[in-house]
C-alpha positions in Angstrom: 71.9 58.5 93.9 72.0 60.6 91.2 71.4 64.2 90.1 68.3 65.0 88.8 67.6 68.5 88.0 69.1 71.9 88.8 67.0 75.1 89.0 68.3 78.8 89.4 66.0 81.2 91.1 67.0 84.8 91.0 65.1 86.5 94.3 64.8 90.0 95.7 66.6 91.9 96.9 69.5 90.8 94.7 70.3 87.0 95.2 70.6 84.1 93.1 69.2 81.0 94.6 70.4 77.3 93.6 68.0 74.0 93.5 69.8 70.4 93.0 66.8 67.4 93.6 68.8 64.1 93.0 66.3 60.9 91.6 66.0 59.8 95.2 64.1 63.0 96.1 67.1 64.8 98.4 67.1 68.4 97.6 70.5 70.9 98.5 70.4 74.5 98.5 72.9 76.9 97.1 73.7 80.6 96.7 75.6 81.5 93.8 75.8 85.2 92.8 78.2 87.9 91.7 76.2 90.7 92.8 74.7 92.8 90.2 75.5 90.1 87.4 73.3 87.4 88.7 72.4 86.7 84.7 76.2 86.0 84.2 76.5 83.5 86.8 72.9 81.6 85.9 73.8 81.6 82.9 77.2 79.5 84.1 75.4 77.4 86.1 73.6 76.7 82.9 77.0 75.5 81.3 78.5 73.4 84.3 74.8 71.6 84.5 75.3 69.4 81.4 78.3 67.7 82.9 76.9 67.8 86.5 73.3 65.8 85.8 73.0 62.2 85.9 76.0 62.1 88.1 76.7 60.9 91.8 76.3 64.8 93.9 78.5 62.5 96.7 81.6 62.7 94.5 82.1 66.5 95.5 85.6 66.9 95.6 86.1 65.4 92.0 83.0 67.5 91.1 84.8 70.5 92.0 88.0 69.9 90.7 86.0 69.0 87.1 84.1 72.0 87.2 86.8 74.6 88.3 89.9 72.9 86.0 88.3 70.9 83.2 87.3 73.8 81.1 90.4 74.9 80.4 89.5 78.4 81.2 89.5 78.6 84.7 89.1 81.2 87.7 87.3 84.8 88.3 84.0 85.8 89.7 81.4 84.3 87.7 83.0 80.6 87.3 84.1 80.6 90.7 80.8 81.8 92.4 79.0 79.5 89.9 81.0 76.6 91.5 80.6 77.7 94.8 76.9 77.5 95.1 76.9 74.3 92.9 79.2 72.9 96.0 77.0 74.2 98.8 74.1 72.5 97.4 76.4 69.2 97.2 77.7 69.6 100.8 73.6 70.0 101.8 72.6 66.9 100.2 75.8 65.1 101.5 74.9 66.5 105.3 71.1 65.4 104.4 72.1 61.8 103.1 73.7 61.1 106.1 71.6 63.0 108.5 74.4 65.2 109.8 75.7 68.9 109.7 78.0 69.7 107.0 80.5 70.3 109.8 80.6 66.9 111.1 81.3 65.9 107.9 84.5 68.0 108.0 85.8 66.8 111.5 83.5 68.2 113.7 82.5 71.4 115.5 85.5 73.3 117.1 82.8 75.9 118.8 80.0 75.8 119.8 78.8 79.4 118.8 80.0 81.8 116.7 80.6 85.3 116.7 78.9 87.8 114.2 78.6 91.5 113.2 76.4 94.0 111.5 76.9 97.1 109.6 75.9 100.4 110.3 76.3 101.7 106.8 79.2 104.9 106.7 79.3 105.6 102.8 76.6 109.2 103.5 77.2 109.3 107.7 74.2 110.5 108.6 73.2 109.2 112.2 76.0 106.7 112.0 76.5 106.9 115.7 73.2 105.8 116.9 72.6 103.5 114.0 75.8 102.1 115.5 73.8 102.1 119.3 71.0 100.7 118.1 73.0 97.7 116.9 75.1 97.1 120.0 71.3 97.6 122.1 70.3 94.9 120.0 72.7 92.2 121.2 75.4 93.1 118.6 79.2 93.0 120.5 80.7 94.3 117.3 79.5 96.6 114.1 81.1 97.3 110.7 80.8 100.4 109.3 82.4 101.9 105.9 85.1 104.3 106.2 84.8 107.3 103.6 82.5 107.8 100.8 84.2 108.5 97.2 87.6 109.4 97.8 90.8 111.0 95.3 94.1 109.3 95.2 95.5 111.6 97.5 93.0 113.5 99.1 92.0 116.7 100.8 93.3 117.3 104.9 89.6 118.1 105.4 88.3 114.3 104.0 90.7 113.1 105.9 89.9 114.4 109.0 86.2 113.4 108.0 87.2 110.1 108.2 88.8 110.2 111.5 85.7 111.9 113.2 83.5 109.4 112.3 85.3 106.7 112.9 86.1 108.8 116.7 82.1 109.3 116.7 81.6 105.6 116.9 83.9 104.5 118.6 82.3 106.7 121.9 79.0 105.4 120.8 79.9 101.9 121.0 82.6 102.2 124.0 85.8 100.2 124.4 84.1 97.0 125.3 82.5 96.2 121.6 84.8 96.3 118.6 84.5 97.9 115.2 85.6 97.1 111.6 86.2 99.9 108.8 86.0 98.6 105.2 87.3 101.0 102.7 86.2 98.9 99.5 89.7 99.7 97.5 88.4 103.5 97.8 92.5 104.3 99.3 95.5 104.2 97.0 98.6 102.8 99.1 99.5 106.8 99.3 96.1 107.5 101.1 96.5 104.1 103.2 99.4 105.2 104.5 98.5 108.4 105.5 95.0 107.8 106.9 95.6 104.7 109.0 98.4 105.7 111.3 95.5 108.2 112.1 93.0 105.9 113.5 94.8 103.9 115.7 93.9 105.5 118.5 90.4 104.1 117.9 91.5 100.4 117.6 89.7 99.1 115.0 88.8 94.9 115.1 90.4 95.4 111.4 90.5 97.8 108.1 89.3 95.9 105.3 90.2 96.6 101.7 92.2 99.5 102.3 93.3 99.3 98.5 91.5 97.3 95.6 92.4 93.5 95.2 94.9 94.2 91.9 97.4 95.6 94.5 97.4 92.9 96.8 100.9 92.6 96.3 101.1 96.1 97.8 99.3 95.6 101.1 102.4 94.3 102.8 104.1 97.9 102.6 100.5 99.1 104.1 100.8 96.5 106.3 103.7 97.6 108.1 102.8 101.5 108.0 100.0 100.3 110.6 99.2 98.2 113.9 95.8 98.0 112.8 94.8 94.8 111.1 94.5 94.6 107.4 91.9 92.0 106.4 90.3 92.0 102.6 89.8 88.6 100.6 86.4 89.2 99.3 87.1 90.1 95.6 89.7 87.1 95.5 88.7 84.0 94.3 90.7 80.5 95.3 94.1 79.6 97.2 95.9 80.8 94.5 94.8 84.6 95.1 95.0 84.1 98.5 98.5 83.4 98.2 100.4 86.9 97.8 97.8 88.5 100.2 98.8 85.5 102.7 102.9 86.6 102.4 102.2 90.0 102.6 100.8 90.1 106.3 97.4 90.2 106.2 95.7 89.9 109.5 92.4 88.6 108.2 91.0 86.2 105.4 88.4 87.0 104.3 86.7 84.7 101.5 83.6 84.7 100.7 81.6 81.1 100.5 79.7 82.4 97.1 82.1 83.1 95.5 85.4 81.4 96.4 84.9 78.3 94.9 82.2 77.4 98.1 82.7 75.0 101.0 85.2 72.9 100.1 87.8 75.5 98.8 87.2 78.0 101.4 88.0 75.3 103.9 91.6 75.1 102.0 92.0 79.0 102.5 91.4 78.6 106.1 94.2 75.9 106.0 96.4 77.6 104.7 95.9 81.6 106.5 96.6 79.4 109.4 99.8 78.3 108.2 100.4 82.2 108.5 99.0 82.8 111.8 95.8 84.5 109.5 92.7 84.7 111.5 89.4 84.2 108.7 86.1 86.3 109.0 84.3 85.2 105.8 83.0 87.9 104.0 78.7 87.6 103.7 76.8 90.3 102.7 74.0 87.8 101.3 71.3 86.0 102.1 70.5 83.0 104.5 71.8 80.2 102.4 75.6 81.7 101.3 75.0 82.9 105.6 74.2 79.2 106.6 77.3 77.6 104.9 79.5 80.4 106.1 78.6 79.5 109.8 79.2 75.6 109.2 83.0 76.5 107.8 83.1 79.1 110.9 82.2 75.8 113.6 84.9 73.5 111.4 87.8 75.6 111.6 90.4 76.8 114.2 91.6 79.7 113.2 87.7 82.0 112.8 87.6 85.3 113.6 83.9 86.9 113.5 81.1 86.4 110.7 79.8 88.9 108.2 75.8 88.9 108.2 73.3 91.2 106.0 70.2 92.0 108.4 69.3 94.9 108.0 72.4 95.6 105.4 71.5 99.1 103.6 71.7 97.0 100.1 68.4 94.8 101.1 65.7 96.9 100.2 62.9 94.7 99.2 64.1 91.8 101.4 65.9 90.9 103.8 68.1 87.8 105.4 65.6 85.6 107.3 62.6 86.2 104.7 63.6 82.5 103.0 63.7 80.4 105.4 60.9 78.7 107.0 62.3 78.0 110.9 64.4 81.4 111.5 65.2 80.5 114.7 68.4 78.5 113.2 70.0 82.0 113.2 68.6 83.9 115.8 71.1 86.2 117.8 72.2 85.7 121.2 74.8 87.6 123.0 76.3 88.6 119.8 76.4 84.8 118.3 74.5 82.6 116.7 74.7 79.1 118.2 75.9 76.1 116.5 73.3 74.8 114.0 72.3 71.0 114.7 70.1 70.3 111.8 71.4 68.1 108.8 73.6 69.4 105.9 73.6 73.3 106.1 71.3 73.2 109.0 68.2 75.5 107.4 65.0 74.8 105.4 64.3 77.0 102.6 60.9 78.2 101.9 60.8 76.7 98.3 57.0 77.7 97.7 58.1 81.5 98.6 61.1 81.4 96.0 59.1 80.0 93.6 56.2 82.5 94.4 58.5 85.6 94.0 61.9 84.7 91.8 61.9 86.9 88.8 65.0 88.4 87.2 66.0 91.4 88.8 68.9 94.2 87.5 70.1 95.8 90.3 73.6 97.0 89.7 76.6 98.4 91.5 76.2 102.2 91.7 78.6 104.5 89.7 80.3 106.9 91.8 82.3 109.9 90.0 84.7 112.5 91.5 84.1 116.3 90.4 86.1 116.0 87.7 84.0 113.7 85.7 86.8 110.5 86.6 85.2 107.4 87.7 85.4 106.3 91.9 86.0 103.3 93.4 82.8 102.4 95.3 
């Protein structure tokens, strides 16, 4: 078995798709994207393709370690996300070869369902609180909401407060007995972390995500210990090796994401090693069904998962949305707040390749530009 072609197909609402048919006819599927430079990363895939065809796709793990170290340049978004949807699409074709789950072929399920959440948006607030209802009456036991809009390094008593409200404001719409999660998106310098979170313990958040922005990692264990409420973030870092300060520090929660840190086979290493810190993992997913369906076959593998990220309905998906891809989307259909253990082979979905063929076009959406009053760029 060797591999025979690779073909990139940039889809709506803002995803990059990934196509590897080896000469024996096995197709895997994979989602690398840095979103809002999908070019950049296409355009990677492009490189790592010349070494990649005519080459066993079973040979992953020497695959991986070619493509993320034998270019001499090595790491950051667009390599890293490249190579993580080059190794879903290995890991599918390895599960389809052999006729199992990717799981199995990593030791075996540990669950039998896993946990998920959605969001409920919380950048402009309006109707947060029964956006936040409506999620929990439709099955959801836990929702994720953002925590503040655009804020200043140290910022007014009145924003503040604003942020405690609606945090307060969910929490009574959800009650005690379903959990929330608060990312900040690096919006809070470690001044405004300190201040704010003492604030909404009361509310017990699930965890606070990216309180700061990933190039003060080696910050967040002094934010760490001005709180009891989890610190999770992991999302804008990229292998092990970024994991590592964040993982001394005291984080709470790993979160990687499986399109862009280095796919399947390294975010099973991060795992690994979080749980060598007593570091739950919640991998991050705001994507679509494929970066989603490898996600959930790393949450059934290993001990030490927390909850699941999932985009349906996610504010970002305008045009499309999560399930739209796939052919069966009963594969990840909600029960009680999980989504059962896929059975099929490899990473468990079919893809509706006449559909991504029908509609893949390049598309330019972009990470908005927030600015404060004064004309100074904000984190968003």
């Amino acid at each position: 078995m060797k591999i025979a072609r690779m073909e990139t197909f940039q889809v709506p609402p803002r995803w990059l798709l990934l196509r590897i048919e080896t000469d024996d006819g096995v197709v895997g599927w994979g989602e690398p994207v840095v979103e809002g430079r999908a070019g950049a990363v296409e355009a990677a895939i492009g490189e790592l393709a010349d070494y990649l065809i005519g080459r066993d796709p079973l040979r992953i793990e020497d695959h991986w370690q070619v493509l993320t170290k034998g270019g001499f340049y090595r790491g950051g978004p667009v390599l890293s996300s490249a190579v993580a949807g080059i190794d879903q699409a290995l890991w599918d074709i390895a599960g389809k070869a052999r006729s199992l789950p990717v799981y199995d072929l990593l030791g075996g399920p540990v669950r039998e369902r896993v946990r998920i959440y959605g969001w409920i948006g919380g950048d402009r607030p309006d109707e947060l609180a029964d956006h936040a209802r409506r999620q929990i009456d439709g099955g959801l036991t836990a929702v994720k909401m953002n925590g503040s809009g655009e804020l200043t390094a140290i910022d007014t008593p009145a924003r503040t407060r604003d942020i405690v409200q609606r945090v307060e404001a969910v929490r009574v719409a959800v009650g005690d007995d379903h959990d929330i999660a608060l990312d900040f998106h690096g919006r809070f310098t470690p001044a405004m972390s300190r201040r704010v979170l003492p604030l909404l313990e009361p509310y017990l958040p699930l965890f606070v995500e990216e309180p700061v922005v990933p190039e003060l990692t080696r910050d967040i264990g002094r934010i760490a210990a001005s709180t009891s409420i989890p610190i999770a973030l992991g999302e804008r870092l990229f292998s092990r090796w970024d994991f590592r300060d964040a993982l001394q520090a005291g984080i709470a929660v790993a979160q990687p994401d499986l399109s862009h840190a280095g796919g399947i086979s390294e975010v099973r290493r991060i795992a690994a090693a979080a749980e060598t810190y007593g570091v739950s993992v919640a991998p991050h997913c705001p994507l679509g069904p494929i970066s989603l369906a490898a996600s959930l076959q790393i949450d059934v593998a290993i001990p030490n998962f927390l909850i699941q990220e999932q985009s349906l309905g996610i504010h970002y998906n305008e045009s499309s949305d999560l399930l739209d891809y796939l052919v069966d989307t009963s594969v990840l259909e909600l029960r009680d707040g999980h989504i059962d253990r896929p059975t099929g082979p490899g990473l468990g979905i079919e893809v509706d390749e006449a559909l991504v063929r029908r509609v893949a076009k390049e598309h330019r959406w972009r990470s908005p530009i927030w600015r404060h009053p004064d004309g100074s760029l904000a984190e968003w």
